[in-house]
C-alpha positions as CSV (number, residue, x, y, z in Angstrom):
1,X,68.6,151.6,92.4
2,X,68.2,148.9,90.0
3,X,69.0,145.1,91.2
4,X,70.0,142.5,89.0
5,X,68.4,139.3,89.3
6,X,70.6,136.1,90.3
7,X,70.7,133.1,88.3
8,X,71.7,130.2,90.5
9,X,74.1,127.6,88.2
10,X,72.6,124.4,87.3
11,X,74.9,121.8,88.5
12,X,75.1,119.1,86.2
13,X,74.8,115.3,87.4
14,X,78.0,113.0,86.9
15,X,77.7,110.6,85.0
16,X,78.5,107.0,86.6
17,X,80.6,104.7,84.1
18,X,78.5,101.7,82.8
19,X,81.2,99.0,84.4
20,X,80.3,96.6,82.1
21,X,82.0,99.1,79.7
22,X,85.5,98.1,81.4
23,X,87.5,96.2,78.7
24,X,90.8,94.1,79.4
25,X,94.2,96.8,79.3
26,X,96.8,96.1,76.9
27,X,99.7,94.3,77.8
28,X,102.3,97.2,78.6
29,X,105.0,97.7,75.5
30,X,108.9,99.1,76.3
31,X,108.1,100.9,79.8
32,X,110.8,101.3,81.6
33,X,108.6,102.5,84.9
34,X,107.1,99.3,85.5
35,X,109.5,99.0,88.9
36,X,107.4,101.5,90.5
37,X,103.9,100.6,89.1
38,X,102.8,97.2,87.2
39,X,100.3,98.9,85.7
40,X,99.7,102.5,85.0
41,X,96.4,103.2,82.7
42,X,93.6,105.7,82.5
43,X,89.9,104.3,82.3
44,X,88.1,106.5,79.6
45,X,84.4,107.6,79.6
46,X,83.4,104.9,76.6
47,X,85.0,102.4,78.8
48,X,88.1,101.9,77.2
49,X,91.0,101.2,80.0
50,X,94.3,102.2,78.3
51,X,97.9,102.1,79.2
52,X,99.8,105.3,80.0
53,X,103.6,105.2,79.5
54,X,104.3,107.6,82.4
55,X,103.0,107.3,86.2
56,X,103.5,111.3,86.0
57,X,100.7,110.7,83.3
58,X,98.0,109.3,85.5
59,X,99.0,112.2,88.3
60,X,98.3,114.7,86.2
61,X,95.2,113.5,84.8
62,X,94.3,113.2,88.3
63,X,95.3,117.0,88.8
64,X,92.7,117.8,85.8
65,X,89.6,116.1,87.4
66,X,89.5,113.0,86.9
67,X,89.6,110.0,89.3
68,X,92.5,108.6,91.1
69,X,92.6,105.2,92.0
70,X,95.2,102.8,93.5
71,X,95.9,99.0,94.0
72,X,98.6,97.1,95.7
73,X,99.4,94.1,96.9
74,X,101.4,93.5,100.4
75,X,101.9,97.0,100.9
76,X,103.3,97.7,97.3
77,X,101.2,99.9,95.0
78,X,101.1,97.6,91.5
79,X,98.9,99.3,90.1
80,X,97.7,103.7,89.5
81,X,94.4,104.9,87.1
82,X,93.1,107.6,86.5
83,X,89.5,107.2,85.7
84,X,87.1,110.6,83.4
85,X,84.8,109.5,85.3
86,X,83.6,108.6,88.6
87,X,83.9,104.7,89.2
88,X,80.3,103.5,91.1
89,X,81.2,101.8,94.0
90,X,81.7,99.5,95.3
91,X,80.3,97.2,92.0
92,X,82.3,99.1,89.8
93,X,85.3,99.6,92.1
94,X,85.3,95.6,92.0
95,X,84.9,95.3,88.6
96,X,87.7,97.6,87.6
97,X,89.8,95.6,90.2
98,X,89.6,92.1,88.3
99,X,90.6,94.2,85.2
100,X,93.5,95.6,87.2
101,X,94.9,92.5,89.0
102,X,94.4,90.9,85.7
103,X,96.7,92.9,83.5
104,X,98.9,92.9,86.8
105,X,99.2,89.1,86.5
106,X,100.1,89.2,83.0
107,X,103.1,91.2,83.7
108,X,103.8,89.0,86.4
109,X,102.0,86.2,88.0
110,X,103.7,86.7,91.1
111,X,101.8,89.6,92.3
112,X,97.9,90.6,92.3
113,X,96.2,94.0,93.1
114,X,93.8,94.7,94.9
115,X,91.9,98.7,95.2
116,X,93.9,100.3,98.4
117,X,92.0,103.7,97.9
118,X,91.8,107.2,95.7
119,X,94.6,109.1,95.0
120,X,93.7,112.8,96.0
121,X,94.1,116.1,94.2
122,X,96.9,116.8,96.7
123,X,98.6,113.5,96.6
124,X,99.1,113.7,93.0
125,X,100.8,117.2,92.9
126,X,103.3,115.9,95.2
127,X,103.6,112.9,93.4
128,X,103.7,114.3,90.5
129,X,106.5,116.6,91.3
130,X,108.3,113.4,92.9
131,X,108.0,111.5,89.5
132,X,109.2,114.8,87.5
133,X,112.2,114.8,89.5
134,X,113.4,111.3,89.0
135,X,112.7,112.3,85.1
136,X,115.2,114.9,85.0
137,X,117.9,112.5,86.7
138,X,117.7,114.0,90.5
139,X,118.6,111.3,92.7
140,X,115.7,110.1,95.2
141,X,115.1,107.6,97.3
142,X,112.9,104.3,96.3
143,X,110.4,104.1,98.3
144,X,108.3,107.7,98.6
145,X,104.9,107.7,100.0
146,X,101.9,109.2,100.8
147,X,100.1,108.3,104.2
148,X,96.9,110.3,105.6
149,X,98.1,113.7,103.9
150,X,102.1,113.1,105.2
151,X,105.1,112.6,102.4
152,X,107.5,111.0,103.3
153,X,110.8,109.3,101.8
154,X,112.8,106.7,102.8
């Protein structure tokens, strides 16, 4: 009997994003989602931090891999990003976070974000499918959330 011989995979490291990379967003043009989320924007791997259109977007860039992060301010999300890569925390959290409350203030001065926490892979599928919904014109309720792995709606 012949055995074959195993070849362990080589992980490969991650790559940490070089924060000073981080670059101001874009002011947000013709969205009609901003009453959910101030700013919606996806933080590329060169360090470009670009609007999305959708919040749907940033979920389901968060349901390919990359990394989900929120802000709010007063218990009000303001702001969703989905980041390629991982952001280095806590320097990088708090960079991306000026950047954030920043473009936040820009759309209104009234309100600031600050980082609440990571959207998870499951988070996002339900929120995703949430956001999907309310595309295709199926009433739901404002205020949907996500607490410690429980949806609810209110």
């Amino acid at each position: 009997m012949f055995r074959r011989s195993r070849e362990l995979a080589q992980e490969r490291p991650i790559p940490t994003l070089d924060t000073n990379l981080i670059r101001p967003i874009e002011p947000p043009v013709g969205t009609d989602d901003w009453k959910r989320f101030l700013v919606k924007a996806v933080l590329l791997e060169d360090g470009t931090l670009r609007n999305v259109h959708r919040t749907i977007d940033v979920y389901g860039l968060v349901l390919n891999g990359y990394e989900g992060l929120k802000f709010g301010d007063d218990g009000a999300y303001t702001a969703v990003v989905a980041s390629q890569l991982p952001v280095e925390r806590w320097a990088g959290v708090t960079r991306l976070n000026e950047v954030i409350s920043t473009a936040v203030q820009a759309i209104n001065p009234g309100y600031f974000a600050e980082f609440v926490g990571y959207i998870s892979p499951s988070e996002a599928s339900i929120l995703a499918g949430v956001e999907a919904k309310r595309e295709n014109g199926i009433p739901l309720p404002d205020h949907v959330s996500w607490e410690g792995g429980s949806f609810s709606m209110v």
